[in-house]
NUKERO-701966 format. One record per atom (N, C-alpha, C): x, y, z; residue number from 1; residue in one letter; atom name. Coordinates in Angstrom, 3 decimals, decimal comma. Layout:
<sites>
       c1       c2       c3 num residu atome
        X        Y        Z NUM      a    CA
...
</sites>
This chain:
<sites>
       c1       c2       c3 num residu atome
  -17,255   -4,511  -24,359   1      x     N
  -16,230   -3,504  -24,454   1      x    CA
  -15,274   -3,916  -25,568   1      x     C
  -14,999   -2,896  -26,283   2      x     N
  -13,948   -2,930  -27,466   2      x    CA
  -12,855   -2,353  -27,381   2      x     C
  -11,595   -3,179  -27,065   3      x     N
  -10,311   -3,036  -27,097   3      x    CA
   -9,891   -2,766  -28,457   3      x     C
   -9,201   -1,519  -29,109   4      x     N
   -8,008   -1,819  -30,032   4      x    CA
   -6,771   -1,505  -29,679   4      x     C
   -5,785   -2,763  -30,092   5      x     N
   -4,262   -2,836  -30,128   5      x    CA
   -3,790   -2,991  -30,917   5      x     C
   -2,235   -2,992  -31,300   6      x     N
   -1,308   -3,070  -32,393   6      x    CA
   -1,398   -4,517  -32,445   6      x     C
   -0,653   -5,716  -33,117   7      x     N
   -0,450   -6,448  -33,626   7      x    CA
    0,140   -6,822  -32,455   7      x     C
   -0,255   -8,437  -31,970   8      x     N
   -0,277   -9,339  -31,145   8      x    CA
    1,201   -9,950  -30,953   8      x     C
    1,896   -9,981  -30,106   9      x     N
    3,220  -10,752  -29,605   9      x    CA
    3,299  -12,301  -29,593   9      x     C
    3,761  -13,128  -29,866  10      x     N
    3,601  -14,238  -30,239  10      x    CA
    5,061  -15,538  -29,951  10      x     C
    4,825  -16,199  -29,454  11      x     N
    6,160  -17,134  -28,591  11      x    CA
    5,702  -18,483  -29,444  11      x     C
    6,356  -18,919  -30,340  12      x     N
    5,564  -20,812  -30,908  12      x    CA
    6,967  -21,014  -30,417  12      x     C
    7,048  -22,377  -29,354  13      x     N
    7,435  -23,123  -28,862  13      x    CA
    7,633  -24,330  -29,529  13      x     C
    8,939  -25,069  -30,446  14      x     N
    9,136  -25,787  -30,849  14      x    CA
   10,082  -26,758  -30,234  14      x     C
   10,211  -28,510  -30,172  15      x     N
   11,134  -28,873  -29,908  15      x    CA
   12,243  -29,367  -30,832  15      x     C
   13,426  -28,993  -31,092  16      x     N
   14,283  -28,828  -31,828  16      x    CA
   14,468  -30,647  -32,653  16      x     C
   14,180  -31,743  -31,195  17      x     N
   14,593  -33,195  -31,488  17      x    CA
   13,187  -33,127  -32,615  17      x     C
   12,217  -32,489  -33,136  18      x     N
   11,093  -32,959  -33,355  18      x    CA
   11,236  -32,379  -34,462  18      x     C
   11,749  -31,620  -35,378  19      x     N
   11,516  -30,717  -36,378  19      x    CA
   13,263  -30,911  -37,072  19      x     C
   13,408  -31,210  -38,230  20      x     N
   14,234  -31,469  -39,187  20      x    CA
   15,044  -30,184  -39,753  20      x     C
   15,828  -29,310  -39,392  21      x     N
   16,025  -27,879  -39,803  21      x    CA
   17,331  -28,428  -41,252  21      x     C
   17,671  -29,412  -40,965  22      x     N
   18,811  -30,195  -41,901  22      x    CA
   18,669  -29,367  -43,124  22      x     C
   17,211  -29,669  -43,618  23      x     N
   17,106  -29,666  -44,905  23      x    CA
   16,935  -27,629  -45,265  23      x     C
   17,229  -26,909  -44,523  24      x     N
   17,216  -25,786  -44,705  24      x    CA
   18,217  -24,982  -44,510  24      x     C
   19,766  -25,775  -44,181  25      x     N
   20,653  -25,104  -43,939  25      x    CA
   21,778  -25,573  -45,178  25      x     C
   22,050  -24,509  -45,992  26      x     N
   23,073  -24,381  -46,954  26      x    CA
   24,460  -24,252  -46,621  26      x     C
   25,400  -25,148  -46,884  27      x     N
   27,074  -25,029  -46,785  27      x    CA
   27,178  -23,535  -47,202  27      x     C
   28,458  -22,931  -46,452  28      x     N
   28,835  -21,086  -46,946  28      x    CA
   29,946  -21,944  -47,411  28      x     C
   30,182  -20,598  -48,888  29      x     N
   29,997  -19,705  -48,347  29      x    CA
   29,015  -19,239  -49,459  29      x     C
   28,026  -20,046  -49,901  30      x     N
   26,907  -20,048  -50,766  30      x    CA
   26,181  -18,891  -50,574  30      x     C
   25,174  -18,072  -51,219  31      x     N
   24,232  -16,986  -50,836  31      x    CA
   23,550  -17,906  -50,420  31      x     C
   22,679  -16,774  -48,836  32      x     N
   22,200  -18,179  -48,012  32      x    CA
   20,670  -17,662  -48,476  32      x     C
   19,911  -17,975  -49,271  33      x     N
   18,331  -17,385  -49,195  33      x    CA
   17,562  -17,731  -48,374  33      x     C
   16,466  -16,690  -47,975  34      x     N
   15,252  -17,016  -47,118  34      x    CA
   15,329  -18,030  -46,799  34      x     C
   14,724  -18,239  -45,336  35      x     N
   13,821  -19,358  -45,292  35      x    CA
   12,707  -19,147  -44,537  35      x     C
   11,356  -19,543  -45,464  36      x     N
    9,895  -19,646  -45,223  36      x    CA
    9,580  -20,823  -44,205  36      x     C
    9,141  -20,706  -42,763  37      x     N
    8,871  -21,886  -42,275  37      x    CA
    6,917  -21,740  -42,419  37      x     C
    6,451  -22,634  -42,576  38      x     N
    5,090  -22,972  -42,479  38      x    CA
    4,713  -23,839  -41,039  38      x     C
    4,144  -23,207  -40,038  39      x     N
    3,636  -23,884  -38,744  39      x    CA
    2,102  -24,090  -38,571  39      x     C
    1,669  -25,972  -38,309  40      x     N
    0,502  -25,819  -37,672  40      x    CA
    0,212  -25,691  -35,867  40      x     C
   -0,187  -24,654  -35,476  41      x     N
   -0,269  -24,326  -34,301  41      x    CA
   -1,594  -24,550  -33,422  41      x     C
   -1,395  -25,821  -33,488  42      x     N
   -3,509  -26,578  -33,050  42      x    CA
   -4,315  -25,699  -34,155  42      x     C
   -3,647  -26,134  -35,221  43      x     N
   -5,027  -26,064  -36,277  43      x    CA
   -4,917  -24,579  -36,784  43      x     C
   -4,010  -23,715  -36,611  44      x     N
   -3,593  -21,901  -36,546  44      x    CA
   -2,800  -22,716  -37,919  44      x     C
   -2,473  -22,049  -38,799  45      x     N
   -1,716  -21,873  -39,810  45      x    CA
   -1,025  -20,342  -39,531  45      x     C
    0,601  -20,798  -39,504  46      x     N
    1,280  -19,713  -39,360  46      x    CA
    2,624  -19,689  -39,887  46      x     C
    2,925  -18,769  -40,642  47      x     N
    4,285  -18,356  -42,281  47      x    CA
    4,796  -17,522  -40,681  47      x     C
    6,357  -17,967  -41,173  48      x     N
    7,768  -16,603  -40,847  48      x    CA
    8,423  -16,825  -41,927  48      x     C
    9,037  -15,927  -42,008  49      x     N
   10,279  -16,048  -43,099  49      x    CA
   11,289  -14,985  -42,328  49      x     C
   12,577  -15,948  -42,716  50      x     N
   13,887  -15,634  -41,478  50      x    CA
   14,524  -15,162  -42,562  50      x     C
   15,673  -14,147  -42,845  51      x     N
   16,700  -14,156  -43,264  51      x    CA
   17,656  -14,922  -43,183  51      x     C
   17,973  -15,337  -44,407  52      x     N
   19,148  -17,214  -44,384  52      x    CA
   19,823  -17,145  -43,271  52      x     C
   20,880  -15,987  -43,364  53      x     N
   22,028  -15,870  -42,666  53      x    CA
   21,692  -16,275  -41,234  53      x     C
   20,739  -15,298  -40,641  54      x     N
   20,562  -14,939  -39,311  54      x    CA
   19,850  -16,412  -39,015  54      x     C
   18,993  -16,938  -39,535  55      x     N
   18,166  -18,413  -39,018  55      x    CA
   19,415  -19,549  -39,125  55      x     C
   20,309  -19,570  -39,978  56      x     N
   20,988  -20,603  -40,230  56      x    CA
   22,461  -20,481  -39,073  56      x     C
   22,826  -19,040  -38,566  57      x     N
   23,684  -19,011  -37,658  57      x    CA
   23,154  -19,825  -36,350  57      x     C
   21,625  -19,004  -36,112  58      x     N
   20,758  -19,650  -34,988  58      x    CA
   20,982  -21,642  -34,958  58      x     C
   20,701  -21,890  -36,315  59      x     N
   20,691  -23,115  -35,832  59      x    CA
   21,589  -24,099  -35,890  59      x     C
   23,293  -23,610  -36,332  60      x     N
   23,902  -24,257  -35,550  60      x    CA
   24,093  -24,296  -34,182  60      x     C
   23,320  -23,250  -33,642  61      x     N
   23,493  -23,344  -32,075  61      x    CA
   22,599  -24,642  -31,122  61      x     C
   21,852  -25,002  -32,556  62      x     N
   20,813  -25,997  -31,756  62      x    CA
   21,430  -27,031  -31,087  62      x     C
   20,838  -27,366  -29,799  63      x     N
   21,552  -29,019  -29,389  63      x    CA
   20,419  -29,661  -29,046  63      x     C
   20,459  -30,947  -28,977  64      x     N
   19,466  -32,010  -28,403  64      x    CA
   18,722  -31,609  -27,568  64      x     C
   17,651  -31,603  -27,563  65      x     N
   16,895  -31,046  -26,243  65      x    CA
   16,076  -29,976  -25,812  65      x     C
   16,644  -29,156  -26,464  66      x     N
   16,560  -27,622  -26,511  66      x    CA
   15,188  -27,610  -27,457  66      x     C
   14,520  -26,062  -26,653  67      x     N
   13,613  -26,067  -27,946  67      x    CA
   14,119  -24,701  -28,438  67      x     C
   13,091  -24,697  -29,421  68      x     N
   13,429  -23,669  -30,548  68      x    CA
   12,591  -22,640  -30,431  68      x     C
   12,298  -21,190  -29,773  69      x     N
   11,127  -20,437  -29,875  69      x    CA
   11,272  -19,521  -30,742  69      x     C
   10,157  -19,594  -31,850  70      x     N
   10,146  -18,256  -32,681  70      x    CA
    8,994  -17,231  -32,348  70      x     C
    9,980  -16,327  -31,944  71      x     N
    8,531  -14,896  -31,659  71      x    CA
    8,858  -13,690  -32,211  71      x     C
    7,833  -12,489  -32,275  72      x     N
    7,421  -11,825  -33,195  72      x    CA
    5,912  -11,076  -33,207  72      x     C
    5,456  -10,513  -34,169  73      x     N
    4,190   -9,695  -34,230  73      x    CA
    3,106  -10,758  -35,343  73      x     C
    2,152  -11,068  -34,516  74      x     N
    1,214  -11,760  -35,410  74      x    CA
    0,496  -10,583  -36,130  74      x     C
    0,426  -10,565  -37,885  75      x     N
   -0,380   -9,971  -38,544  75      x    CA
   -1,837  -10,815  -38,620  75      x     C
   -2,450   -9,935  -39,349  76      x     N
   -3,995  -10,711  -39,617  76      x    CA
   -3,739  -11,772  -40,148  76      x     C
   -3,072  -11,844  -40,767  77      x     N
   -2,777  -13,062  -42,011  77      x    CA
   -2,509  -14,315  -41,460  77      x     C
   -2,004  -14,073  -40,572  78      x     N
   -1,334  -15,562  -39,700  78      x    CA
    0,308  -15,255  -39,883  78      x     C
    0,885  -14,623  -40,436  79      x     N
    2,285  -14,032  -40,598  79      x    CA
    2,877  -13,687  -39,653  79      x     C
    3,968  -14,169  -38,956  80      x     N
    4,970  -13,418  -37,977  80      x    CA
    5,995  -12,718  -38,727  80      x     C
    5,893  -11,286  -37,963  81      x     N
    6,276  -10,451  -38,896  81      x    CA
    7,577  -10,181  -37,719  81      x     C
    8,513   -9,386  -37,599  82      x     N
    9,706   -9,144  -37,528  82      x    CA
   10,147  -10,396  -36,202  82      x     C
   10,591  -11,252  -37,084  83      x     N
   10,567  -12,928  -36,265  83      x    CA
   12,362  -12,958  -35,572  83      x     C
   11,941  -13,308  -35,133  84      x     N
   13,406  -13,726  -34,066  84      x    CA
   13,682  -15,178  -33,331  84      x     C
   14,780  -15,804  -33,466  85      x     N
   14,617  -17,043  -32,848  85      x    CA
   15,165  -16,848  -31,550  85      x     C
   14,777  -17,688  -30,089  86      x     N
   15,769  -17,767  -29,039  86      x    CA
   15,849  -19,024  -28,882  86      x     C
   17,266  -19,665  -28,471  87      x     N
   17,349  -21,335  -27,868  87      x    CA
   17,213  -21,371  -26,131  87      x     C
   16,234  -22,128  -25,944  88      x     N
   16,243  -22,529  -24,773  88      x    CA
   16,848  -24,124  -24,173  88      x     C
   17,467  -24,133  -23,623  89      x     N
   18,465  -25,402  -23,480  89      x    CA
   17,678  -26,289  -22,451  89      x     C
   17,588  -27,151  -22,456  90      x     N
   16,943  -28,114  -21,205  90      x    CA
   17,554  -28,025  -20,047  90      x     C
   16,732  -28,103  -19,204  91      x     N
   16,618  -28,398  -17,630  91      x    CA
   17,565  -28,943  -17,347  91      x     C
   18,465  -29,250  -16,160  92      x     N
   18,619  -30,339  -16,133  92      x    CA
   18,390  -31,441  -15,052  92      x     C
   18,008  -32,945  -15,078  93      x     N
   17,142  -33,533  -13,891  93      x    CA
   17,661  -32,653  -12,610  93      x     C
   16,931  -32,805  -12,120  94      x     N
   16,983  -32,826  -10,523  94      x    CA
   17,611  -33,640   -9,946  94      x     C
   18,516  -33,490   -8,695  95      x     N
   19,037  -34,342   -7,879  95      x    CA
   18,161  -35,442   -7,358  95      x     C
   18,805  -36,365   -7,100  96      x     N
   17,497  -37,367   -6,564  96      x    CA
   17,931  -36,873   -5,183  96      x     C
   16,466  -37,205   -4,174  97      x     N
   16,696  -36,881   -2,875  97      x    CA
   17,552  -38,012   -2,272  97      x     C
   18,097  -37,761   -1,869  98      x     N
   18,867  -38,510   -0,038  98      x    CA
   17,213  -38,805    0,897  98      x     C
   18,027  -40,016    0,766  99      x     N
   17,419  -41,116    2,206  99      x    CA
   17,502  -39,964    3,598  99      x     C
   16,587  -40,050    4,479 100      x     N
   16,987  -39,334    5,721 100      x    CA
   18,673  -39,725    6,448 100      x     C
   18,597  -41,337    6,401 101      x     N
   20,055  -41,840    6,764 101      x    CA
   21,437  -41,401    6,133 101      x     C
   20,508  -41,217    4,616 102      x     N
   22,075  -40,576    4,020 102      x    CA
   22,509  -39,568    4,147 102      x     C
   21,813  -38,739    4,175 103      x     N
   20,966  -37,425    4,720 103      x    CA
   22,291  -36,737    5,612 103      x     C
   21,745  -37,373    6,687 104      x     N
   22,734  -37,143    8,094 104      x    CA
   23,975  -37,710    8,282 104      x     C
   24,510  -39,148    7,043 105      x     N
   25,967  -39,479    6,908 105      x    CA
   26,547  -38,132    5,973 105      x     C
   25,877  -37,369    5,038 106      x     N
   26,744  -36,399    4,672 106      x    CA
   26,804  -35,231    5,038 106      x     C
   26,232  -34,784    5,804 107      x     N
   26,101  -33,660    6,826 107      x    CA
   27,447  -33,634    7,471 107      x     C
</sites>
């Protein structure tokens, strides 16, 4: 059976501690140009290109921990086409459990 659909939805999951954005963010109040990211995605080769402004606001929001998801419409090409970033912030641990004894002293 042959399915056709529009152009595929697409989530790449980055971790922010792992990827260097330093070198792509320009002091304002400079014209901020493009920026082209190039991703290998298990061996997928995949281009976005962000508008300066809008990628470079995004990533002062970055903090430690957090990852970085860029999603969008995969073209044939390997191209994410109208790309958007969201920050997802880390977890944070879990409580450690209580002893049964402690349990019932804070009850």
């Amino acid at each position: 059976m042959k399915i056709v659909a529009g152009l595929a939805k697409v989530s790449v999951p980055l971790k922010a501690d792992e990827v260097d954005f330093s070198a792509v963010l320009v002091p304002e109040p400079k014209p901020q140009p493009d920026v082209t990211l190039r991703i290998d995605a298990g061996g997928v080769p995949l281009k976005v290109t962000f508008k300066g402004k809008n990628f470079r606001k995004s990533m002062k929001a970055v903090i430690p921990g957090c990852f970085v998801v860029i999603q969008g419409r995969l073209s044939p090409g390997g191209e994410i086409l109208d790309p958007g970033i969201v920050l997802q912030p880390p977890k944070p641990a879990p409580a450690p459990a209580l002893a049964p004894a402690e349990a019932e002293a804070a009850a």
